[in-house]
N, C-alpha and C positions, 0 to 999 in steps of 0.2 A: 587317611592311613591309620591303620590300628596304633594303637601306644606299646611299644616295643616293651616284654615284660620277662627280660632273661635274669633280673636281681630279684630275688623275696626278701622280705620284711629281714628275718633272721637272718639274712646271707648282707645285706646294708651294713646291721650291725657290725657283725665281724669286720668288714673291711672298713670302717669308720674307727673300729678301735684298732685296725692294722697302721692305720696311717697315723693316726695320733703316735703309736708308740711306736713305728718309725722315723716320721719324721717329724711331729711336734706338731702338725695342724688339727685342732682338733673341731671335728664336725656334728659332734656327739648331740649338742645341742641344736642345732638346724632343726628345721620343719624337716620332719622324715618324708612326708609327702612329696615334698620339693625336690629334696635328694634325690629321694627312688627316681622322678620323672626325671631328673637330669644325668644320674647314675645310667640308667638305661637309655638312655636316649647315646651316652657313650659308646655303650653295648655294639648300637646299631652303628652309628657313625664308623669306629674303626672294626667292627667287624668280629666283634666279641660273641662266643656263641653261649659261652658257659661263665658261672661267676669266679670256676676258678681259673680260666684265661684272664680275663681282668685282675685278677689278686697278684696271679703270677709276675703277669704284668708291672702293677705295680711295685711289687716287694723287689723285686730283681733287676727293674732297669729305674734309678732314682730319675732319669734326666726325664721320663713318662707321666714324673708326679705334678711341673708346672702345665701341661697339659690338662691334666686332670681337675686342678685347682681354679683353671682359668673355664671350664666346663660345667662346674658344678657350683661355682659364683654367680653372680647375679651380675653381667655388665653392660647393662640397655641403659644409655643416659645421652643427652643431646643438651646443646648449648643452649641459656634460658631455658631451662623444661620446665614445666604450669610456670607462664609468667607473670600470672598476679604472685606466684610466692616471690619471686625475684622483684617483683614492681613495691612488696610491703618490702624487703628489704630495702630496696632502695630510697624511700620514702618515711618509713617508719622506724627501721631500726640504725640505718647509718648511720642519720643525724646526734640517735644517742651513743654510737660511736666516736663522733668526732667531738666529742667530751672526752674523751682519754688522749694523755700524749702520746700513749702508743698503741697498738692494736695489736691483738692477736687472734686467727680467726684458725678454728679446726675442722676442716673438710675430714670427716671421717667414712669411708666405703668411694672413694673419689671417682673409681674405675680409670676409665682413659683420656680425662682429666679436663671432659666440655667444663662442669661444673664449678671447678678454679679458677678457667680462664674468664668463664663470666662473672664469677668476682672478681677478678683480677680488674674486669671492663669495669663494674659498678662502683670498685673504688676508686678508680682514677676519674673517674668521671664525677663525683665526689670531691676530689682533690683531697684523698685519704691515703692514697697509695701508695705513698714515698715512708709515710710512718704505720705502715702496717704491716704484717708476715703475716702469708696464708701459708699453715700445714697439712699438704693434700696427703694421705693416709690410705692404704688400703694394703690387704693381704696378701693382693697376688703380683708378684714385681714385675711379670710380663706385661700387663696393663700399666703401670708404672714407668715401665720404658716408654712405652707408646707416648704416656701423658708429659713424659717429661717434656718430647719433640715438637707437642702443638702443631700437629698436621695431621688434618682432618679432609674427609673426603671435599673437593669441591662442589656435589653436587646437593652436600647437606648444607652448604650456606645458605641457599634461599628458606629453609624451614629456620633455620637458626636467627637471620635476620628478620623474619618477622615474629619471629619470639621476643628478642630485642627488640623491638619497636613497641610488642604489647608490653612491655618489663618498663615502659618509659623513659627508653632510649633516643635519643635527638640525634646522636651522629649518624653518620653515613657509615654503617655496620662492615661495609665491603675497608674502610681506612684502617680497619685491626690487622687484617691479613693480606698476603700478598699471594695471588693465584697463580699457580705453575701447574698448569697439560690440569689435570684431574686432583688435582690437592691443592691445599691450599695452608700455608703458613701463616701462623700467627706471630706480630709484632714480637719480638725477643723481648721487648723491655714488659711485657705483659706477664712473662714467667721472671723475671729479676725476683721479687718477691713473694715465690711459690716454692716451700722446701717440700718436694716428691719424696716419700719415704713411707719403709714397710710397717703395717702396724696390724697386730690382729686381737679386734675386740675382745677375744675369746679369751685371750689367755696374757695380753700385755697389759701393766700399768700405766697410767695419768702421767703421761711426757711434760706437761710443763700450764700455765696460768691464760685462760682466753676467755676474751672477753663476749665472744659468738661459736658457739660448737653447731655444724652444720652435721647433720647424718641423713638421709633422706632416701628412702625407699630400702631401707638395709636391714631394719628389725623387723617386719613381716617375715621375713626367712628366718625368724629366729621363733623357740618356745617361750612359752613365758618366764622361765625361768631365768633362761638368758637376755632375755631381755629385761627384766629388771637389774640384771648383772652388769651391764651395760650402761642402763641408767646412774647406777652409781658413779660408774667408773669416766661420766661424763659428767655427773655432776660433784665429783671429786676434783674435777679439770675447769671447772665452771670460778670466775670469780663472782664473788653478791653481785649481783643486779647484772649480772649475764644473761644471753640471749641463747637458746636452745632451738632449733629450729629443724623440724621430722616432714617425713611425708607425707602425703595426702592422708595416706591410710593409718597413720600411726599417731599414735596420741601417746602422752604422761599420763593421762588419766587412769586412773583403776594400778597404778602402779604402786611400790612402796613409799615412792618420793612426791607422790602428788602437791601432799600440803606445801612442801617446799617450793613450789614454783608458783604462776599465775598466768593465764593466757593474755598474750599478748597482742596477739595479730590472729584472728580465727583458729586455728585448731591445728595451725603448724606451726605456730613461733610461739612459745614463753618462754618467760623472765624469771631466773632465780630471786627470791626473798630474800632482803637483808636475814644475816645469820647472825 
C-alpha cells in the first residue's frame, strides 16, 4: 500500500506549532520524518482528506488531541524486550544497587507499562523491592491508564515468558499473573512500588534523585538537539555513579555529556563519573 501523503513538510509545521500553543505539547523537535509518517498515516486512519480537516479537527474538539498524541508517539514495547539488556541489568547493575539503602529507578517514555513491571520482576527477585520506587513516566496518560492496570493480552505471555527466561529468570513466569478468557493480570504487589505518572521530556524538569534513569527506544524520535536536551535533563536527575541505560540504537556518545559518563555494560548501560 502506498504511504498516504495528504500533510506537506510546511503544513506539519503549522499544526506542530498549532498544538503546542494550544495545548502545551510540544513536537517541534521530533524527527519530522517520523511525524509526517505518523501524521498521515492519521489522515488515512480516520479519514482526513485535507490538512485543514485534521487542524479543524484538532483546534475545536480538545477531547481529539489524546487520540492524536497516543498516534504520533512511539508505543511498541513488550515484557523483557532484547533480554541480554534486561539479563546485564539483572547481573551487573542491580547488585550495584543493592549498595544503596534505597533505590530509585526512572522509567522514562514507559508506554503501557511491560517495561516496569519487569523491573518490578527483576527486583524482587533481587530481594530489592520493598526498598525501591520505580517512576514509570511518559506523555501520553491514555497509555498510562493502561499501564497502571497490568493487563496484558494473554496471548503475549508465551513471547514474554521466554524473554524472561533469556533475562535469567528461574521462576515460573505464568506465578506473576493470573489468567482470565484472554488477559492476563499481573500480581498487584508487582505495581505496589510503581508511581505511573505524566512527564514530558520536552518541556518538564528533573522530578527528584535515582540512582538508574531507564529511557530506551525514545530518543531516536528525537533531533539532536533535543536529544542532548534530554541528556542533561537526565543527567541532572542522575546521582554520581548512576546508571543510565538507552536503546539499542542510542548511544551518549558524540553528545555534549559524553566525558561525564563511562560505558558500562556494552553500548546501552553507562555510569555517571564522580562529580
Amino acid at each position: 500500500m502506498l504511504e498516504p501523503n495528504v500533510i506537506k513538510d510546511e503544513e506539519l509545521e503549522i499544526l506542530l506549532i498549532d498544538v503546542f500553543s494550544k495545548y502545551g505539547y510540544d513536537f517541534t523537535q521530533y524527527s519530522k520524518a517520523s511525524l509526517k509518517r505518523r501524521v498521515n498515516r492519521i489522515c488515512l486512519i480516520d479519514k482526513f482528506t485535507s490538512f485543514a480537516e485534521l487542524r479543524y479537527r484538532l483546534l475545536n474538539h480538545p477531547e481529539y488531541l489524546q487520540r492524536f498524541v497516543e498516534e504520533i508517539t512511539v508505543n511498541v514495547t513488550e515484557m523483557f524486550r532484547d533480554p541480554t539488556f534486561f539479563k546485564a541489568l539483572r547481573e551487573k547493575v542491580l547488585p550495584q544497587l543493592g549498595t544503596y539503602p534505597f533505590i530509585r529507578i526512572w522509567l522514562a517514555g514507559c508506554s503501557t507499562g511491560e517495561e516496569a513491571y519487569s523491573m518490578a520482576i527483576l527486583l524482587k527477585e533481587a530481594n530489592l523491592y520493598r526498598r525501591s520506587l520505580i517512576y514509570a513516566t511518559d506523555i501520553n496518560p491514555g497509555v498510562l491508564e493502561k499501564a497502571s492496570k497490568g493487563i496484558f493480552p494473554i496471548a503475549q505471555m508465551k513471547q514474554y515468558s521466554e524473554n524472561y527466561i533469556v533475562s535469567g529468570g528461574k521462576e515460573d513466569f505464568s506465578s506473576y499473573y493470573m489468567a482470565n478468557y484472554d488477559m492476563a493480570k499481573f500480581d498487584k504487589e508487582l505495581s505496589e512500588r510503581i508511581i505511573f505518572s505524566t512527564h514530558n521530556l520536552v518541556s518538564d524538569s528533573s522530578f527528584n534523585e535515582f540512582q538508574l534513569v531507564i529511557c530506551r527506544n525514545v530518543l531516536i524520535y528525537f533531533d539532536k538537539e533535543l536529544q542532548n536536551h534530554v541528556f542533561r535533563l537526565f543527567d541532572e536527575s542522575l546521582d554520581n555513579l548512576g546508571f543510565l541505560a538507552l536503546g539499542s540504537k542510542e548511544t551518549i556518545r558524540f553528545s555534549n555529556l559524553e566525558n561525564r559518563y563511562k560505558q558500562f555494560e556494552g553500548e546501552k548501560i553507562w555510569r555517571k563519573n564522580m562529580q
